[in-house]
Each structure stands twice: as C-alpha cells, then as structure tokens.
C-alpha positions as CSV (number, residue, x, y, z in Angstrom):
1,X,-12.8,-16.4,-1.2
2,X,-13.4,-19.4,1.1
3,X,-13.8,-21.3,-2.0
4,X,-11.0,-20.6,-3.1
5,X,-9.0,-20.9,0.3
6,X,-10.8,-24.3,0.6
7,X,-9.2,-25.2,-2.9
8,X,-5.7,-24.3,-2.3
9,X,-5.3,-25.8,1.3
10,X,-7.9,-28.7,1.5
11,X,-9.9,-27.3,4.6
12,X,-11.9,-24.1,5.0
13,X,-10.6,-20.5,6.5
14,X,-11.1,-20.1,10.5
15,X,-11.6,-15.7,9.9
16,X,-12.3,-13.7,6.2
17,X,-12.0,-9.9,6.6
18,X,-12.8,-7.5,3.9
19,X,-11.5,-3.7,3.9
20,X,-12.4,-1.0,1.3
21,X,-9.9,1.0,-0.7
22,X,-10.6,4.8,0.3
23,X,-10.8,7.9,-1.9
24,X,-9.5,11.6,-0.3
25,X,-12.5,13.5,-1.5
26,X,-10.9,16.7,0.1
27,X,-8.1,17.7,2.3
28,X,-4.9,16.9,0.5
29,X,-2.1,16.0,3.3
30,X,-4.2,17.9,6.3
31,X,-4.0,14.4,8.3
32,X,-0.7,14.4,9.4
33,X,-1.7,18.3,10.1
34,X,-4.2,17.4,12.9
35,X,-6.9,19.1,10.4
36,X,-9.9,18.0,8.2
37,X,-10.5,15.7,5.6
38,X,-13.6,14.3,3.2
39,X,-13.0,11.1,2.2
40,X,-15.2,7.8,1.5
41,X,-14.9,4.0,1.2
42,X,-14.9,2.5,-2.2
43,X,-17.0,-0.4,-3.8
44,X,-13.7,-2.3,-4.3
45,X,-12.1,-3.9,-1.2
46,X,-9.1,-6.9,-0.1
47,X,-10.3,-9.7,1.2
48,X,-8.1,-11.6,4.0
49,X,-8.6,-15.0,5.2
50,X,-6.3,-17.2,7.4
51,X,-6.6,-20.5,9.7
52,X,-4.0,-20.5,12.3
53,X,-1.7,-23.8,12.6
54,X,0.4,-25.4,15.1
55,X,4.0,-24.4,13.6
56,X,5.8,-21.1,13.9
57,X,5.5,-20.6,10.0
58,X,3.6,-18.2,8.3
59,X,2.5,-18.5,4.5
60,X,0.3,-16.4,2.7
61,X,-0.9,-16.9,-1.4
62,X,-2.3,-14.1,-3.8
63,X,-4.9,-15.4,-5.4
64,X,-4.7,-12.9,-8.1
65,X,-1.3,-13.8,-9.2
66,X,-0.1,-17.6,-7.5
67,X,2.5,-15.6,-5.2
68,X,3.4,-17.4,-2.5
69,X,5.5,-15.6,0.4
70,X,6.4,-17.3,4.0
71,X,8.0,-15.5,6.8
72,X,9.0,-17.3,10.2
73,X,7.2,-16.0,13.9
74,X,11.3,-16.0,15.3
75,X,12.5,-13.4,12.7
76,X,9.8,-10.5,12.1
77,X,11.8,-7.9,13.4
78,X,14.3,-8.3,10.1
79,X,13.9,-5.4,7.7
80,X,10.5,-5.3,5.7
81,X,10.2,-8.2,2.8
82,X,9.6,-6.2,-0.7
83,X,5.9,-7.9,-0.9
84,X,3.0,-7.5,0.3
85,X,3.7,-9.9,3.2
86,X,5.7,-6.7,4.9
87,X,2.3,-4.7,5.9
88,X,0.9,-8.2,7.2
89,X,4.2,-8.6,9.3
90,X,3.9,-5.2,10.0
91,X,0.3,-5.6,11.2
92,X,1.0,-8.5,13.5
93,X,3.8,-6.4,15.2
94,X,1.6,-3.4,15.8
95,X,-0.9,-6.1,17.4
96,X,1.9,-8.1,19.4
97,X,2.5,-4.0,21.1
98,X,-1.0,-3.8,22.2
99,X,-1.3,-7.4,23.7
100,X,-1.8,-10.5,20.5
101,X,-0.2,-13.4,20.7
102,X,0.0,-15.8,17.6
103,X,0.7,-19.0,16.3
104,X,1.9,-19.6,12.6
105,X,-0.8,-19.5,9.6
106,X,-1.6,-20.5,6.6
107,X,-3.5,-17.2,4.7
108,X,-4.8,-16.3,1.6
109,X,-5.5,-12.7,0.3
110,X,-6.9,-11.0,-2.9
111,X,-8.2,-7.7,-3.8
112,X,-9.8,-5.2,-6.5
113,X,-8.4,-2.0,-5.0
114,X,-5.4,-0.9,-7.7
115,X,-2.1,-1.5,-6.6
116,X,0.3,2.3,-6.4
117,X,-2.7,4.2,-7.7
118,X,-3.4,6.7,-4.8
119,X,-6.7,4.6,-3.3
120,X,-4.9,3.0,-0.3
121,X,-4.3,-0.5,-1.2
122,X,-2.0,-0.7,1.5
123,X,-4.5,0.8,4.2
124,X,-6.9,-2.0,2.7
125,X,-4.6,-5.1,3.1
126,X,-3.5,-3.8,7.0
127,X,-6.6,-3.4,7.9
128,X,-8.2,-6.7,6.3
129,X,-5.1,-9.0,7.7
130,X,-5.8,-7.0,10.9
131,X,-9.1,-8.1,11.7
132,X,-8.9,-11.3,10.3
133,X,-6.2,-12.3,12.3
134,X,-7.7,-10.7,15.5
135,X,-11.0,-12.9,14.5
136,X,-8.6,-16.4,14.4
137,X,-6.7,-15.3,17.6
138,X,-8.9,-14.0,19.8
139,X,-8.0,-10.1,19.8
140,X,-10.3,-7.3,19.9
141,X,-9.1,-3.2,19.5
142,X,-11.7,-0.9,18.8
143,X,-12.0,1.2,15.1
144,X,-9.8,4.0,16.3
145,X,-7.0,1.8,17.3
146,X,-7.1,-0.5,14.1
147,X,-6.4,2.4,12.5
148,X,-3.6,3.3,14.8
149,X,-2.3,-0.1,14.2
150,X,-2.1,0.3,10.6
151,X,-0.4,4.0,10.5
152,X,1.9,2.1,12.7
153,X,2.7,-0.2,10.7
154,X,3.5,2.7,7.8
155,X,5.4,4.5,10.6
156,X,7.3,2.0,12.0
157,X,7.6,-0.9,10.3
158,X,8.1,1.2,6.6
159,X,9.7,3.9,7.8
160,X,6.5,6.2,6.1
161,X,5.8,9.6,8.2
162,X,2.0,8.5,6.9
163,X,-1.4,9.9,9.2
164,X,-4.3,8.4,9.5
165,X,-6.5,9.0,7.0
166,X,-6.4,5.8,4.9
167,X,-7.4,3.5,7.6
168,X,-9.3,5.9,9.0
169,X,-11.7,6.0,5.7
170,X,-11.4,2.0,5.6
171,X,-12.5,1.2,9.0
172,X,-15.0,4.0,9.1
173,X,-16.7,4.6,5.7
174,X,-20.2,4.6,5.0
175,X,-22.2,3.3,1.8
176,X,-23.2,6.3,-0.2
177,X,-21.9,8.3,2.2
178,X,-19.0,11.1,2.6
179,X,-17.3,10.9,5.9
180,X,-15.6,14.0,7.6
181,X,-12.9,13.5,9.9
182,X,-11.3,15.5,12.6
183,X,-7.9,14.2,12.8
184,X,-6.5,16.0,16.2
185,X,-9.5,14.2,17.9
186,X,-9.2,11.6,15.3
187,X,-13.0,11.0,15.1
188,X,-15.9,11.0,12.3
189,X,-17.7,14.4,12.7
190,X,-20.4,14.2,10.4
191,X,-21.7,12.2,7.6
192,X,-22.7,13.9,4.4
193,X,-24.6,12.1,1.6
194,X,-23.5,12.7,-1.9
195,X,-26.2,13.8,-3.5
196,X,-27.9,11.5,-6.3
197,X,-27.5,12.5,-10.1
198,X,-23.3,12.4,-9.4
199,X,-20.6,10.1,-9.2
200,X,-16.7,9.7,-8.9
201,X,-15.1,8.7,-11.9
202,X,-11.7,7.9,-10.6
203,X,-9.3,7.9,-13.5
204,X,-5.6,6.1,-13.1
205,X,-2.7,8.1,-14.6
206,X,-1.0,4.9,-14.9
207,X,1.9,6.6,-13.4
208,X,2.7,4.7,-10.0
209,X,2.0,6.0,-7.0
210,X,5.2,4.9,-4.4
211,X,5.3,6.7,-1.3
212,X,8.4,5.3,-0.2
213,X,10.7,6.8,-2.8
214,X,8.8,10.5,-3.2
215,X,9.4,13.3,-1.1
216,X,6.5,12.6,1.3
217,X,8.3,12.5,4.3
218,X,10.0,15.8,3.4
219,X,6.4,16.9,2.8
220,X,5.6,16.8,6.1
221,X,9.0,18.0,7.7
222,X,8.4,21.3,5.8
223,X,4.6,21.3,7.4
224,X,6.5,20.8,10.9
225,X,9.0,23.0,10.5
226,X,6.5,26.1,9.5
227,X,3.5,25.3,12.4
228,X,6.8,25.6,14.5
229,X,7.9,29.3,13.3
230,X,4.5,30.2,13.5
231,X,3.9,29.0,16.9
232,X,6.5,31.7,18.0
233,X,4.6,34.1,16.7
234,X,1.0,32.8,17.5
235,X,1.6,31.3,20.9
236,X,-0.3,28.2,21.7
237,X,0.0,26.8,18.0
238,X,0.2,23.0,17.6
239,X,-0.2,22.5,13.6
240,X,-1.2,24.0,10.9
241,X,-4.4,23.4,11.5
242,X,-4.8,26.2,13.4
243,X,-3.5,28.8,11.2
244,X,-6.6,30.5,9.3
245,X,-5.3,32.0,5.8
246,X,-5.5,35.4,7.2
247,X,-3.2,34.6,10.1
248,X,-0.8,32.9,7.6
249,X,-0.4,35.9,5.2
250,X,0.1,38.2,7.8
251,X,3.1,35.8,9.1
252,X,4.2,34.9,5.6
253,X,7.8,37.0,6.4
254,X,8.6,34.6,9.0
255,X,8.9,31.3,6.7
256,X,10.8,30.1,4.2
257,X,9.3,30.7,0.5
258,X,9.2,26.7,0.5
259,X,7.7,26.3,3.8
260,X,5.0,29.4,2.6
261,X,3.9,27.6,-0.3
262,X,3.2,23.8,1.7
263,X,1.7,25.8,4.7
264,X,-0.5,27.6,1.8
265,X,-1.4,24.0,0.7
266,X,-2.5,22.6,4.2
267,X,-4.1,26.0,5.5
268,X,-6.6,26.5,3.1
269,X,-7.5,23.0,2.4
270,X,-8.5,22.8,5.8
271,X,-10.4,25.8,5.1
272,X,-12.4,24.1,2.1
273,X,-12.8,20.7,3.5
274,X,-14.7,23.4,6.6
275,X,-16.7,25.0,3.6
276,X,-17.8,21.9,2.0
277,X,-20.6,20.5,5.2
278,X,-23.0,23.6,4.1
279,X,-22.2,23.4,0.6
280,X,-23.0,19.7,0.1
281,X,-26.3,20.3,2.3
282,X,-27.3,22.6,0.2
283,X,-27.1,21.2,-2.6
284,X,-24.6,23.5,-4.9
285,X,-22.7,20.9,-6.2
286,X,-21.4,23.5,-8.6
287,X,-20.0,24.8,-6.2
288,X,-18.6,21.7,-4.1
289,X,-16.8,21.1,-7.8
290,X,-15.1,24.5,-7.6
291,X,-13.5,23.1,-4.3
292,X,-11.9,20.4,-6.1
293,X,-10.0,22.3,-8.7
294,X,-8.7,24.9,-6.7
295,X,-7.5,21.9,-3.9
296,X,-6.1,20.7,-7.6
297,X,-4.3,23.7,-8.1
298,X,-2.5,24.0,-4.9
299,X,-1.3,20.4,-5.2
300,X,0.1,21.4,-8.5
301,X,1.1,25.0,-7.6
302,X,2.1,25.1,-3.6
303,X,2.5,21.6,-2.4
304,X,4.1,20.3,-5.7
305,X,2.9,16.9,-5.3
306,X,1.2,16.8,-8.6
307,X,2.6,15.3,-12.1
308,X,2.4,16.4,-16.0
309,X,0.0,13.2,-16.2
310,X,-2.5,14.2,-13.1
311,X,-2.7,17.9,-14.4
312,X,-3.4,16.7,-17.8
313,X,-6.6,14.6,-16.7
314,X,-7.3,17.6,-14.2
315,X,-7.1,20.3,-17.5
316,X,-9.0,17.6,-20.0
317,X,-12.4,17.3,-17.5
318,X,-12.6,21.2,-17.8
319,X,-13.8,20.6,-21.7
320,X,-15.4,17.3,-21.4
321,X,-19.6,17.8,-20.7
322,X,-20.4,16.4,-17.2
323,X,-17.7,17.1,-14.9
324,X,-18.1,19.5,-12.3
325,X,-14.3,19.2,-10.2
326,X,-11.7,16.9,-10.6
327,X,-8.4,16.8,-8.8
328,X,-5.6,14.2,-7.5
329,X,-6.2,12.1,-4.3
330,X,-4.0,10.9,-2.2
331,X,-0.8,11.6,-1.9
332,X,0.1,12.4,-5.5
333,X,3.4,12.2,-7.1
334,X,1.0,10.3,-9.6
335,X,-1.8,7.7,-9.0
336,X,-5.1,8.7,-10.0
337,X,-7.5,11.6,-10.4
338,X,-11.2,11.9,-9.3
339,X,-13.4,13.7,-11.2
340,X,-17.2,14.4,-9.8
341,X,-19.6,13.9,-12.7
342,X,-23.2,13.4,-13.4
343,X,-24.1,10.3,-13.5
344,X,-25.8,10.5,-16.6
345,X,-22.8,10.9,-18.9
346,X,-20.4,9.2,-16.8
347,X,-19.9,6.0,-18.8
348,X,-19.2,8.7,-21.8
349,X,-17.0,10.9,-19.4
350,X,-14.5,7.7,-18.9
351,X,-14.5,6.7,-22.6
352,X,-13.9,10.7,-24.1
353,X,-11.4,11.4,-21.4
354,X,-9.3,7.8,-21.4
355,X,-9.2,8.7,-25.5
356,X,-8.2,12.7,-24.9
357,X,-5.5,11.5,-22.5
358,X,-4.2,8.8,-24.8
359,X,-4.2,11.3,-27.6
360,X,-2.4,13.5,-25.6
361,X,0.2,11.5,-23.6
362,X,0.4,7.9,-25.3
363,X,-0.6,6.3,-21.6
364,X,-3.8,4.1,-21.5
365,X,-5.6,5.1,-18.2
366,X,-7.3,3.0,-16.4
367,X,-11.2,4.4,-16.1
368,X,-14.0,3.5,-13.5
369,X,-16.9,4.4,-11.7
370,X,-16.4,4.2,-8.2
371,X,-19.4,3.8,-5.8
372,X,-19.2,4.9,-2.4
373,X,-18.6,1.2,0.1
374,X,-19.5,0.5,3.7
375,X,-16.5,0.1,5.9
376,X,-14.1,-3.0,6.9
377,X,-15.6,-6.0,8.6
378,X,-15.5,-9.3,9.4
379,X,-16.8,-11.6,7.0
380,X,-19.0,-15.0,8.2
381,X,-17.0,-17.7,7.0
C-alpha cells in the first residue's frame, strides 16, 4: 500500500489504516433491536492511507480500479456522491460533530472485502478512512465511538436506519475468534473460539446486496412498530429484545400478521445467538449448525429478507458431505451465504456447491474460505 501511495503521488503516506470485512455468524437484524449477535472479523480487510495537504481539496484513488474522485472541504454537506468517496465524506462529518478539524488530502484506498455481498465493505472503508485520518490529524475516539461514527455515517449521511453491528465486528474482532455482542450496552460480552476442524466457507450469490434500495428501513419500522404494541401490554418494554418467544405468542393477537412474523424473526434469534455460548463450549458443533439453518429459515419464512439464489445455496449444503449449517448474513435481499464446514473437505465443499448452483441457476458464485481476522488498526507506515 505505501508502495503503491508512494508511486502515484511521489512522496510516502503520513497514516495507513486497515479494517476487516465482518461476517454475522448469528443474530440476523437483532442490532438495531438492542439484542445479541455472533459475528467475527474476516481475513480480508480495506486499507486507507492519506497525507494531509495545505489546500481545501480532497482526492482520493482506488487502486483496484484507477478511480479517481475529489470533493472540496466548503461543500460536504451536498447530497452523498454515488462512489465510494460518500462514506469517507460521511466519515469526516461524523468526526467534525465530535471535535476534528481538517485540512484537504490527498488519499489512496484498496480492499479485498467484496463489494454488495453482505460482508460490510462499507463498515470496512468508514472505519479504515476513520482512523487513518484521525492518525494524520491528530484525533482520538475510543472503539465504541468509531463505531458510532460509522453507523452515523449510514444514518445520517445515507439515509440507512443501519445498527451497529458492522463496525462493531470491524473495530472489535478477534483472530480465530467469535465475538458476542450486547447491542443495548453496545459491548463485547464474551469471546468464543471456533473450534478447530471447521471453517466458514462464505459463498457469494452474485446477486447484489444494496441496502439503499431494499426494504431495510421498513424492516426495522415493522420491528418498532410491534416492540411498541407490546410494550402496552408488557409495561416497561424497550425492544424486542425483551420479548421471550413465550411472551410473544401469548401477545401474538395484538400485532399485525406482518409485524408477528418480523417480531418472530428478531425474538428468537436473540434466543439462539443466547443458546449458542454453551453450545460452542461444549463442543456440539452439530448442534451450533442446527442454529444456522433454522436462523436461515426465518429469514426466508418470517423476516422475508432472503432470495431464490440464497435459499438455493442454503438447500444445496444439506446434500453436500461437510456442512453442518449454512444460512445468509447480513442483511440479505442477496449477498452471500455462510456455510460452517469441516475443514477437511472445504476446498471440495466450494468446488461441488459453486458447480450444483451453476447447474441449478446459470450464476457463477463466487467461493472462499474465510478465516477469522483481528480487528481494525493503525498500520506503521
């Protein structure tokens, strides 16, 4: 990276920041909830680098692809570019709110995290640009607030009712590790090793992933709109969170069928992201795997947030040896699947299930691998 910074601009980068892609192991849409989620870093990060210069413009190049984009200090409250540059504006506005003060730049960025597939490239590039330009400017927030920063920028900067969870997992995630987060305390709760002898094989329906134009945001209005019914008839209710299945059954008369089905969703996935500390500690991975596919199934059968394409990878790992769960992550309405598998067959997994779904839908996926990363930092450059 400095290389190639030092190559495009003649003089070498004054911060490089790197931030992992995340995966959502478990607990599909509970952030916004206030509940529980398992998720990890991945192996594949963005890398950020910038020197700061004495003009009021700012220019950034992809090093992947030559794009070049430039925005002026004077106008970045105009509506969002359509590049990547709009999370780094975003980013510097969320800092400007808490106290940063900047100059113009000249940047450069790349990455390995896929781009719409459901692993948080966006989360990635925030939160690399984040503390890369904190580095060249002298400004320091702690993890939990970079990852406030970054929701903001999804929240008001893009107009995205997003939570926390992607920079959350980002800034937080452990090497060969599976973090669990309480999201009404917003904190890392415990830290569960994935046991050896397994792996994620994330699999890319090749469908994009685009927040913006789903139904996300009406997502999370039906979420709000049942914790509220329900708090009139459990007093002292906040979210979802703290419905238990029982208690939501026994209200189910007082909700919309809609708003039944996405409070079904959110209720009992906090209740399996809960199950899954003991399970994991114990060792019945089996049984960890069963958590997947029925998270899979309430994607695809109360929350609606699944496609033909996801459930189609989800249905082929039931007949291919090695996988024990699979299911979407992230936010759905495509993007990728994750499938836990031994590690043993996994390199045979990607190649018979990238064939079956070919066979079966025409689409080439895209197959890896995916090892478990340490969180973002600041690189020495």
């Amino acid at each position: 990276m400095k290389e190639k910074f030092i190559q495009r601009f003649g003089f070498a980068p004054a911060a490089i920041a790197q931030a992992p892609g995340r995966l959502e192991v478990l607990g599909n849409h509970t952030d916004y909830n206030e509940g529980f989620v398992l998720s990890c870093a991945v192996g594949q990060n963005t890398r950020f680098a910038l020197t700061p210069q004495e003009t009021s413009r700012c220019q950034i190049v992809d090093f992947r692809s030559g794009e070049e984009m430039s925005f002026d200090l004077a106008a970045m409250d105009a509506p969002p570019p359509k590049n990547g540059s709009a999370y780094i504006i975003g980013m510097m506005n969320e800092m400007r709110k808490r106290g940063a003060e900047f100059t113009g730049f000249v940047a450069g960025l790349e990455s390995d995290v896929p781009l719409s597939a459901g692993m948080s490239s966006s989360a990635a590039l925030e939160t690399a640009a984040g503390l890369a330009l904190g580095k060249a400017f002298g400004f320091e927030l702690d993890k939990a607030e970079w990852a406030r920063a970054g929701q903001g920028v999804e929240n008001n900067f893009l107009g995205l009712k997003t939570g926390l969870l992607d920079q959350f997992s980002s800034l937080f995630g452990k090497a060969d590790n599976i973090i669990m987060s309480d999201f009404r305390s917003v904190e890392v709760i415990d830290t569960l090793p994935l046991q050896k002898g397994y792996v994620f094989v994330v699999v890319n329906s090749m469908i994009k992933h685009h927040l913006v134009d789903s139904d996300y945001n009406v997502r999370r209005e039906n979420c709000e709109s049942a914790a509220a019914k329900l708090a009139a008839v459990y007093p002292g209710i906040q979210t979802l969170r703290d419905i238990t299945p029982e208690m939501l059954e026994n209200a189910a008369d007082h909700l919309s069928a809609m708003e039944l089905a996405r409070a079904r969703h959110v209720v009992n996935e906090c209740f399996r992201v809960q199950q899954a500390p003991a399970i994991l500690r114990a060792g019945r991975m089996d049984d960890f795997g069963k958590l997947l596919y029925a998270s899979h199934e309430s994607s695809r059968v109360n929350f609606e947030n699944s496609t033909p394409e996801l459930d189609c990878l989800v249905e082929l790992s039931t007949s291919i040896p090695g996988c024990i769960g699979a299911r979407l992550s992230g936010g759905g309405f495509g993007g990728i699947t994750i499938h836990l598998v031994e590690s043993t067959e996994a390199e045979r997994y990607s190649q018979r299930i990238s064939a079956a779904y070919h066979s079966r839908t025409g689409i080439t996926p895209q197959c890896f691998i995916c090892s478990i990363g340490d969180g973002a930092s600041l690189v020495e450059s």
